[in-house]
VEXDREN-2710 file (C-alpha; in Angstrom, 1 decimal):
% VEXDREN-2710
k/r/px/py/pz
1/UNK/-6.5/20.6/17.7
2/UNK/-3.5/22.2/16.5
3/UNK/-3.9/25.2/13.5
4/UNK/-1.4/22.9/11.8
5/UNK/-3.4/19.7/12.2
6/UNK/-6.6/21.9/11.1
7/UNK/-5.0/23.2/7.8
8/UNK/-4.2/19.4/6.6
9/UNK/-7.2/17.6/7.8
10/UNK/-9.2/18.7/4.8
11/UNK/-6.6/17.1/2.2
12/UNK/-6.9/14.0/4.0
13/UNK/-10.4/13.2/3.5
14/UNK/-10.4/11.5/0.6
15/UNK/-7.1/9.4/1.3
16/UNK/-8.8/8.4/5.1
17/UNK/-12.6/8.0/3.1
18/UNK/-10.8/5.0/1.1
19/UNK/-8.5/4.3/4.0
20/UNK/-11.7/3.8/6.3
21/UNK/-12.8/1.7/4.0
22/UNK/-10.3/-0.3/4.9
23/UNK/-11.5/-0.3/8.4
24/UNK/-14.5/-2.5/8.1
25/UNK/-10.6/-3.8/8.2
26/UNK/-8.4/-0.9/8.3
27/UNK/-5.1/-1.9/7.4
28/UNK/-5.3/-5.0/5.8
29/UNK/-4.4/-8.6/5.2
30/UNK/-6.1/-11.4/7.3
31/UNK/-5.6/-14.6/7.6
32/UNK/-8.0/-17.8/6.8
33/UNK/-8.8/-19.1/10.5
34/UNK/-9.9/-22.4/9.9
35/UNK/-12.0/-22.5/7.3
36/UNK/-11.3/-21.1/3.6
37/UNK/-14.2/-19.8/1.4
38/UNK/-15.4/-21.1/-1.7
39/UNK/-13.1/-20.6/-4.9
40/UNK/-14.5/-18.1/-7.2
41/UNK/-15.8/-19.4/-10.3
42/UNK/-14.9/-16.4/-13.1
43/UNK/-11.2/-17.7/-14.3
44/UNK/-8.9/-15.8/-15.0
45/UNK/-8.8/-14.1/-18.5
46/UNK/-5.5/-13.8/-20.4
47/UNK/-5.1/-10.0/-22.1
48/UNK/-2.1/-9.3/-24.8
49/UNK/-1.2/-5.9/-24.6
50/UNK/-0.5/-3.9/-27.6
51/UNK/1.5/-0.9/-28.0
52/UNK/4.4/-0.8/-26.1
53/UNK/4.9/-3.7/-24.5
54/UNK/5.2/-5.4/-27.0
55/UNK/7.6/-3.9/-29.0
56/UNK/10.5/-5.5/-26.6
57/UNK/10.3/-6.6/-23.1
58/UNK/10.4/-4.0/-20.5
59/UNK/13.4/-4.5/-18.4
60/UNK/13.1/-6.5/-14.6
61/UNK/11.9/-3.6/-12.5
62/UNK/12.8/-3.6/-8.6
63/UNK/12.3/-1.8/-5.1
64/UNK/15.7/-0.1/-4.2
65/UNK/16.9/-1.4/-0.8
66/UNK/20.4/-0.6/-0.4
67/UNK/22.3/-2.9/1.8
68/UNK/23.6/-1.3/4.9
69/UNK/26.5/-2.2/6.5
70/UNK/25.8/-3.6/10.5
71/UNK/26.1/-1.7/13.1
72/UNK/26.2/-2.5/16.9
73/UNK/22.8/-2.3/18.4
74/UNK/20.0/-4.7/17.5
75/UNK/17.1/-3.5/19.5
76/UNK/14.5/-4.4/17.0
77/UNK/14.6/-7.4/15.3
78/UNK/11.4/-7.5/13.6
79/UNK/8.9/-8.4/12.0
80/UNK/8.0/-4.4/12.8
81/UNK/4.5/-2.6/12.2
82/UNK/4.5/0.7/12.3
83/UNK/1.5/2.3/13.6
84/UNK/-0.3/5.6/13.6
85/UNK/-2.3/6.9/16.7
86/UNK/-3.8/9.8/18.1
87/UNK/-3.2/11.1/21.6
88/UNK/-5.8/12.8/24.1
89/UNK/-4.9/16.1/22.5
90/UNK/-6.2/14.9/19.4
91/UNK/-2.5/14.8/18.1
92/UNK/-1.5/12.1/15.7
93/UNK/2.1/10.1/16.2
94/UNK/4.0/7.3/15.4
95/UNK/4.5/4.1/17.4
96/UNK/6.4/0.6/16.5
97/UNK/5.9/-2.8/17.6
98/UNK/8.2/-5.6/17.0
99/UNK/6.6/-8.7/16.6
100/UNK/9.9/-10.9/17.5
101/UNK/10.8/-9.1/20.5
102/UNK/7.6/-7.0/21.7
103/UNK/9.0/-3.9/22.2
104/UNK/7.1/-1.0/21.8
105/UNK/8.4/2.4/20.9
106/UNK/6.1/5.5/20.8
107/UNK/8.1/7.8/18.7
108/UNK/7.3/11.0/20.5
109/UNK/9.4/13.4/17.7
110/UNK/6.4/12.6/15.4
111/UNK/3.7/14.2/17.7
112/UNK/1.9/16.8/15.9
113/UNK/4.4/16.2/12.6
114/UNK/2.8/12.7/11.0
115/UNK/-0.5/12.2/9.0
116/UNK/-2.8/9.1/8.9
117/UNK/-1.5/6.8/6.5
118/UNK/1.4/9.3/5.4
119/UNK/4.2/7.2/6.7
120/UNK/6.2/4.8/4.5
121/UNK/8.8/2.2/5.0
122/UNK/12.2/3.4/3.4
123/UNK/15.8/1.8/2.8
124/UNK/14.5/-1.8/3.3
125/UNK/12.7/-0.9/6.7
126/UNK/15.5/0.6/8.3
127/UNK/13.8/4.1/7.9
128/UNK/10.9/5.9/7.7
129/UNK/9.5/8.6/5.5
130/UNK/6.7/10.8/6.1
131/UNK/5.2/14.3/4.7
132/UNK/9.0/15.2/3.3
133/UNK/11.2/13.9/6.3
134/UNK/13.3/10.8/6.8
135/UNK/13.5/9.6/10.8
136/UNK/15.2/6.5/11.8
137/UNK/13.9/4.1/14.4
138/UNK/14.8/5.7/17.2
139/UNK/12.5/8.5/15.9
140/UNK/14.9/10.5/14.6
141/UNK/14.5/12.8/11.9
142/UNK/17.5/12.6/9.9
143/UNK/17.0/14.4/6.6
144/UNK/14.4/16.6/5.1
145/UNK/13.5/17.8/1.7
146/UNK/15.0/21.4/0.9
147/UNK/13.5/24.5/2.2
148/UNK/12.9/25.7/-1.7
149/UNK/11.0/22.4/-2.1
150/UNK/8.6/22.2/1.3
151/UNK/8.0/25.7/0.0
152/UNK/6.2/24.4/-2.9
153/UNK/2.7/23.7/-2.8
154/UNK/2.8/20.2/-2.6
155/UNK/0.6/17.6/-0.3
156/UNK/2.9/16.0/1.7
157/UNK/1.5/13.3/3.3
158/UNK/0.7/11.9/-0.7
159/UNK/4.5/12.2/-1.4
160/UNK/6.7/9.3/-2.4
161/UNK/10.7/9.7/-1.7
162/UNK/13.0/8.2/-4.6
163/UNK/15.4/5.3/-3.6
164/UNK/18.2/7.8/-3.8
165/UNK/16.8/10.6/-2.2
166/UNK/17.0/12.9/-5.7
167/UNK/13.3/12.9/-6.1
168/UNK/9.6/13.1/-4.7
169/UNK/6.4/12.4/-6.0
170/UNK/3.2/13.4/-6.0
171/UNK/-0.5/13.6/-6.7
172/UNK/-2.2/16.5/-7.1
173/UNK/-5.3/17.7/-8.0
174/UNK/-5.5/20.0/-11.3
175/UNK/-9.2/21.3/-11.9
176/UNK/-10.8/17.5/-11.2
177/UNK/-8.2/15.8/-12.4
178/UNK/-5.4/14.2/-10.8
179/UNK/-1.7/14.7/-11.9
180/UNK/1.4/12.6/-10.7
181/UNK/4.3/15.1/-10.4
182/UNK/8.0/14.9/-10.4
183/UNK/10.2/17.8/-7.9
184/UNK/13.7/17.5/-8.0
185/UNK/15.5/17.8/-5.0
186/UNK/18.3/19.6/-6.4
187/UNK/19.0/22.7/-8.0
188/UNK/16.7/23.9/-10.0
189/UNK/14.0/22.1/-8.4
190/UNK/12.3/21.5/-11.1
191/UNK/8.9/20.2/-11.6
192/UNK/7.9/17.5/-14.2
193/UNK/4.5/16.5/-15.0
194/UNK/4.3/12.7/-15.7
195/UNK/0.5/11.8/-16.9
196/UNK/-1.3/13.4/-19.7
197/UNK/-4.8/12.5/-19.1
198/UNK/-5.4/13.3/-15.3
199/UNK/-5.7/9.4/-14.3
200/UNK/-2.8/9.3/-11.2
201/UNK/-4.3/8.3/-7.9
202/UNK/-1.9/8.3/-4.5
203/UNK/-2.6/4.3/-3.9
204/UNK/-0.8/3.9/-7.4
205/UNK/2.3/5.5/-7.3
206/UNK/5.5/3.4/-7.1
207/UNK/9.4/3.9/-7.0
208/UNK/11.8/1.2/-8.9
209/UNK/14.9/0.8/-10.4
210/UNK/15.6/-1.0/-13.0
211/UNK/19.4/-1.4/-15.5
212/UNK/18.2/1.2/-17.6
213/UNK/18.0/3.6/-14.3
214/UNK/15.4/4.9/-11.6
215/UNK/11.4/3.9/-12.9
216/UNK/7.9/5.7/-11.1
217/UNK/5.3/3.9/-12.3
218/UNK/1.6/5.1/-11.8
219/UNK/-2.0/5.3/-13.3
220/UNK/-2.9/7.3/-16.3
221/UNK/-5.6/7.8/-18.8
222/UNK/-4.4/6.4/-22.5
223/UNK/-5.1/8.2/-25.1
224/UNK/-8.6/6.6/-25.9
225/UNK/-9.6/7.4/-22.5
226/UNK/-8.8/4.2/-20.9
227/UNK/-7.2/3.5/-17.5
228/UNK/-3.6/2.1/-17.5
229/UNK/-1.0/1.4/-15.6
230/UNK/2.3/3.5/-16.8
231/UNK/6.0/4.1/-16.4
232/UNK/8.0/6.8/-16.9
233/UNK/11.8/8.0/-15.9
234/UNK/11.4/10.8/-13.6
235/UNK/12.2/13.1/-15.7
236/UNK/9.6/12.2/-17.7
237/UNK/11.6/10.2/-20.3
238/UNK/11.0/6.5/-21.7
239/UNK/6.8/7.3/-21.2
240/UNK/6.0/3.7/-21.6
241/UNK/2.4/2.3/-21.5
242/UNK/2.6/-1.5/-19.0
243/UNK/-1.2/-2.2/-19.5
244/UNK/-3.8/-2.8/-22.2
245/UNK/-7.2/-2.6/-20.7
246/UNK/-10.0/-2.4/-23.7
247/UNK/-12.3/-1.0/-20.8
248/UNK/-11.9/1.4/-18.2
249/UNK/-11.9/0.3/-14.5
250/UNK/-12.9/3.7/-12.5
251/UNK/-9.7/3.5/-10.0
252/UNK/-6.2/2.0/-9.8
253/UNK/-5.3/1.8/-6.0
254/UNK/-2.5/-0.3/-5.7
255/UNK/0.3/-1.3/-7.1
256/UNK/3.5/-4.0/-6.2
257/UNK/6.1/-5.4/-7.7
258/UNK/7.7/-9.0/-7.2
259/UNK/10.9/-9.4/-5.4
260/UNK/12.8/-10.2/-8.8
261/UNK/11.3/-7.3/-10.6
262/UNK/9.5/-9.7/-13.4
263/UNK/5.9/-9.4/-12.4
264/UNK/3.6/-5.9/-11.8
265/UNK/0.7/-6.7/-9.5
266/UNK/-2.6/-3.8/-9.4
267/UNK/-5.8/-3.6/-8.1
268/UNK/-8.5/-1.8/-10.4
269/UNK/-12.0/-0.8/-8.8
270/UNK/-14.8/-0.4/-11.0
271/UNK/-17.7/1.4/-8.3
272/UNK/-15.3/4.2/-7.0
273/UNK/-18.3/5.8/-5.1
274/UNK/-21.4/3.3/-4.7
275/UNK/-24.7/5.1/-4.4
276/UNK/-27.0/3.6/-1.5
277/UNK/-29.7/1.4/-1.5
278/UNK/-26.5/-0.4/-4.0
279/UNK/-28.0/-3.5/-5.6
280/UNK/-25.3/-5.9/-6.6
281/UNK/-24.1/-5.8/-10.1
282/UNK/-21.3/-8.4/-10.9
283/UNK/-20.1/-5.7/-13.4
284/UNK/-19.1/-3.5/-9.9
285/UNK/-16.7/-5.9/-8.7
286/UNK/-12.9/-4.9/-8.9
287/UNK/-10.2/-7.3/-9.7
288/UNK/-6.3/-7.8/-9.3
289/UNK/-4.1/-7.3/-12.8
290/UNK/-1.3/-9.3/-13.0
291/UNK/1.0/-8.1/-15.7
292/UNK/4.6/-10.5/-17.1
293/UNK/6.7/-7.4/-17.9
294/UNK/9.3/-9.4/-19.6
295/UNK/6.5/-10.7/-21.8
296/UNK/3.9/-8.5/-21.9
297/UNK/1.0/-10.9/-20.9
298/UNK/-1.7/-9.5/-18.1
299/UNK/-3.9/-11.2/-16.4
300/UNK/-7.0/-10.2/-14.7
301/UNK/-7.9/-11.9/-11.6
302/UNK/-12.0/-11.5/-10.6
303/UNK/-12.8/-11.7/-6.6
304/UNK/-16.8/-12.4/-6.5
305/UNK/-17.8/-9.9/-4.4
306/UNK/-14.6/-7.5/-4.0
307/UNK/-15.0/-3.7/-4.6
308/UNK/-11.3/-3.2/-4.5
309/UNK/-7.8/-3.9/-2.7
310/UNK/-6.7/-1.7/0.2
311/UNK/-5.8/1.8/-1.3
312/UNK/-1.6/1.5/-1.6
313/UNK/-1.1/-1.4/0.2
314/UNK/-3.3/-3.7/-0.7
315/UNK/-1.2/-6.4/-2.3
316/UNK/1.9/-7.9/-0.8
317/UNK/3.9/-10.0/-2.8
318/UNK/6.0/-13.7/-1.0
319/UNK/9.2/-13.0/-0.1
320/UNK/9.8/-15.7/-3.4
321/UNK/7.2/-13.9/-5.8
322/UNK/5.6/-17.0/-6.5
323/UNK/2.4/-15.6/-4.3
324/UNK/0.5/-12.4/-3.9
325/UNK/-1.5/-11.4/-0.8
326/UNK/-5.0/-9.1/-1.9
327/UNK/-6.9/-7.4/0.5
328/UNK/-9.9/-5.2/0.3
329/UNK/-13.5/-5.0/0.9
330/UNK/-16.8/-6.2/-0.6
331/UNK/-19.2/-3.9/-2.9
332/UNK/-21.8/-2.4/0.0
333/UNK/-23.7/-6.0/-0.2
334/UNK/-26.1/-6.9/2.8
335/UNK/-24.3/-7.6/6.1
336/UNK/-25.6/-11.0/6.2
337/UNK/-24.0/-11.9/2.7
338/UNK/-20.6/-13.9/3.6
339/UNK/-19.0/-11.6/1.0
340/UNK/-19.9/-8.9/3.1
341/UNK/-16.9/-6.5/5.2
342/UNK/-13.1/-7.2/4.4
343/UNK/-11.9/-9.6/2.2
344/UNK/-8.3/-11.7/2.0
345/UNK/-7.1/-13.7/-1.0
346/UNK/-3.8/-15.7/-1.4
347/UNK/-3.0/-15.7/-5.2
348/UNK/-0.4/-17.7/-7.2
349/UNK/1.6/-15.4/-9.7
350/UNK/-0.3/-16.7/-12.8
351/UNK/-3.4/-15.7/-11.2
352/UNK/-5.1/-18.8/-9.6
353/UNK/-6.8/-18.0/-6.2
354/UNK/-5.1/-20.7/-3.6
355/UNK/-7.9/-19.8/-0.7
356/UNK/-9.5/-16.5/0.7
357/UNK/-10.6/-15.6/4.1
358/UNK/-13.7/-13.2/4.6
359/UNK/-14.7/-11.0/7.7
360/UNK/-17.6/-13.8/8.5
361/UNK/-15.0/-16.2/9.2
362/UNK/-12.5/-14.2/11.9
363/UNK/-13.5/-13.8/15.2
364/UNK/-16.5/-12.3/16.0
365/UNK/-16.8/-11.5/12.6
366/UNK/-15.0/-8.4/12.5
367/UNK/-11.5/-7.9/11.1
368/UNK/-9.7/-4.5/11.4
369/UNK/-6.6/-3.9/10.4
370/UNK/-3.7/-6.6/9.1
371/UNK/-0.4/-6.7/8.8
372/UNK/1.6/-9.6/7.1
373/UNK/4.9/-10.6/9.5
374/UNK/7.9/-11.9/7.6
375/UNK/5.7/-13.5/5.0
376/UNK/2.1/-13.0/3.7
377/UNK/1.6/-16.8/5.3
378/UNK/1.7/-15.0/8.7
379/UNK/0.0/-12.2/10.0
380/UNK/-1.3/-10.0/12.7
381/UNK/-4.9/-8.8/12.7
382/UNK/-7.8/-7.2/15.0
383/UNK/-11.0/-7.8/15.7
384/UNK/-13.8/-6.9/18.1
385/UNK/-12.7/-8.8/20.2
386/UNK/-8.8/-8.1/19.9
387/UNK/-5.6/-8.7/18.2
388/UNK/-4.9/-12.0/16.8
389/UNK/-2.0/-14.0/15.6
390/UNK/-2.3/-16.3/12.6
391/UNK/0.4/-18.6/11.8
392/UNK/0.6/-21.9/9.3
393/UNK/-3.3/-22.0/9.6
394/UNK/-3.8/-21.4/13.2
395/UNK/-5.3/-18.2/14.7
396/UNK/-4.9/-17.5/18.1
397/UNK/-5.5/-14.4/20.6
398/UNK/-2.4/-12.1/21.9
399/UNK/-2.1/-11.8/25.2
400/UNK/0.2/-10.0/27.8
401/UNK/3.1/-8.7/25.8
402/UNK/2.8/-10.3/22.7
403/UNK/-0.5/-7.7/22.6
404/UNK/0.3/-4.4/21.2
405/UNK/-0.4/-1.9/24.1
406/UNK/-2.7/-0.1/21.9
407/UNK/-6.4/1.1/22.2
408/UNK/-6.4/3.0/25.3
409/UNK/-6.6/6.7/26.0
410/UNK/-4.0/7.6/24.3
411/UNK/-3.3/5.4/22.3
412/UNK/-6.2/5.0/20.0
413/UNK/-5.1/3.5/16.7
414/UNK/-6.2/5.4/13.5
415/UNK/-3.9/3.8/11.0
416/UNK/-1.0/1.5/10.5
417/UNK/2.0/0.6/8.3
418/UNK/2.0/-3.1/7.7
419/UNK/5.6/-4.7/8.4
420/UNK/7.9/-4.8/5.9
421/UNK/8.6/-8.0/4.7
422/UNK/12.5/-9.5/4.9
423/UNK/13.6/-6.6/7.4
424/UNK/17.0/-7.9/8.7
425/UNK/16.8/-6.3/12.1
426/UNK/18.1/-2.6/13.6
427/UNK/21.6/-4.0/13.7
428/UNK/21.9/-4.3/9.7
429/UNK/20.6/-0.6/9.5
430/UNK/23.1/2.2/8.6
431/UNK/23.5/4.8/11.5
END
């Protein structure tokens, strides 16, 4: 292993140990085969938040995805996962496969360069940005942070780029406690310290605009000690408290936004580390917040059974943002109990759970990890037993070429980057 790949490894235990976790599914969002589990019986509970909120409604927040003008080329025409692998030199790269077209593209610049489950989807899919670089689909790198900013000490593969390249966050770790962080990009590079009680967590950070300007919106501790969601410009004006939890969940790993901006979607974990043998307390399970951020009103959806969604990308709004997609994995419950392993719920955006789709019911029983193609009604998943296809209800084995040509020597798959959803194809990328 490479002295580079040695010195980061160590920072990356904790992102991989709730990555992993993933793994009983690693990577997320499955699809009901056949047969949809019971509804859960706990309804969901309707919270007014005070403070903030509801002194006037927060303007319609959105994910910056600049339109690009077309270009000639249209290799990839997407849906496209992006996925993470590690070679026999125990190097890790990048890789993507296009669903539409099944091209696969091993992006050899990456070798060495790219963390697990650092990579991230960037200017509507057309790019990708990982550990303080930009690359385009070819593999590329195009643009990296400045030379006085990678100086900083600052982990990487926990960054988040700004829509308009001005900015990166971060998460770090101050004496137990973790800190999102600001850098600008320009001179003088300054560094801005967004939450005041130590409560950021990597899975929880998020980039959106908004008409009042450029939003990050993270986890923080309130000042009674309680766990809330946040927002704040990045230079650390407009502070403004989105949640109004009376109790404390232990983590906030996830958080999206709809398509039209209205509507902040989170996942909150309760047992952030079980301790074994774990008898099953209902008080343990995690839920999904859903929060009206024109209004003010949250609610709190419970998952019988779930320990939390997928650290960061856990919940995947419809292209509409009438529906949210919730993946994550059951509290350490007996292997027999058909709660047990990876979890998949399709929500409405007032909370009501439509169906869900647990690892007892895929193939073999196992699911790995999931990716949602196009639309969270559609997705690509693995098994034991391989990569499936689910599509309008059905689930069906990949085969041939339709079968990424991953899981070899090689090519062993240690993470992915779930397609991003209403990608209009390499041709409608800038060069």
């Amino acid at each position: 292993m490479n002295i580079w790949l040695k010195r980061t490894t160590t920072g990356l235990v904790a992102l991989l140990a709730l990555a992993l976790a993933a793994c009983n599914g690693a990577a997320g969002q499955d699809e009901p085969a056949a047969t949809a589990a019971a509804a859960p019986t706990a309804a969901p509970t309707t919270v007014t938040p005070a403070g903030p909120t509801t002194a006037a409604p927060t303007p319609a927040l959105t994910i910056a995805t600049p339109e690009a003008p077309p270009v000639a080329s249209d290799t990839l025409a997407g849906p496209v996962i992006g996925l993470n692998l590690e070679n026999t030199y125990e190097e890790y790269y990048l890789a993507l496969f296009d669903v539409g077209t099944n091209t696969f593209r091993e992006l050899s610049a990456t070798i060495g360069l790219v963390m697990p489950y650092a990579a991230r989807w960037f200017d509507g899919g057309c790019l990708i940005y990982a550990d303080g670089r930009l690359l385009d689909l070819q593999g590329n790198f195009i643009w990296s942070a400045p030379d006085e900013v990678l100086a900083q000490t600052v982990d990487w593969h926990n960054s988040f780029l700004s829509p308009d390249r001005a900015w990166v966050a971060t998460v770090v770790d101050d004496a137990g406690a973790r800190h999102v962080e600001v850098i600008r990009l320009s001179a003088p590079f300054d560094r801005v310290r967004l939450t005041e009680g130590g409560g950021g967590h990597p899975g929880a950070v998020l980039w959106a605009t908004a008409e009042d300007g450029l939003w990050l919106l993270f986890s923080d501790y309130d000042s009674g000690g309680v766990l809330q969601v946040f927002r704040a410009h990045p230079d650390g004006a407009g502070r403004e408290q989105l949640t109004a939890h009376e109790a404390s969940p232990a983590l906030i790993v996830a958080l999206a936004l709809s398509p039209d901006g209205r509507r902040l979607a989170y996942g909150a974990r309760n047992l952030a580390v079980p301790s074994y043998p774990y008898t099953y307390r209902v008080e343990d399970e995690g839920w999904v917040g859903i929060v009206d951020l024109a209004t003010g009103e949250t609610r709190q959806v419970a998952l019988p059974g779930l320990a939390g969604v997928e650290l960061g990308q856990g919940l995947v709004w419809s292209s509409d943002g009438t529906r949210l997609l919730a993946v994550g994995d059951s509290l350490p419950v007996d292997a027999g109990d058909p709660l047990a392993g990876r979890q998949v719920h399709w929500l409405t955006a007032d909370g009501a759970i439509e169906r869900s789709f647990h690892q007892a019911d895929a193939p073999e029983g196992q699911l790995g990890w999931v990716s949602p193609l196009g639309d969270i009604d559609s997705l690509m998943f693995s098994s034991s037993a391989g990569i499936y296809r689910y599509d309008d209800g059905q689930v069906r084995l990949l085969e041939g070429e339709e079968r990424p040509p991953i899981g070899d020597v090689g090519r062993r798959p240690v993470g992915m980057l779930p397609a991003w959803l209403g990608f209009a194809g390499e041709g409608a990328c800038q060069p």
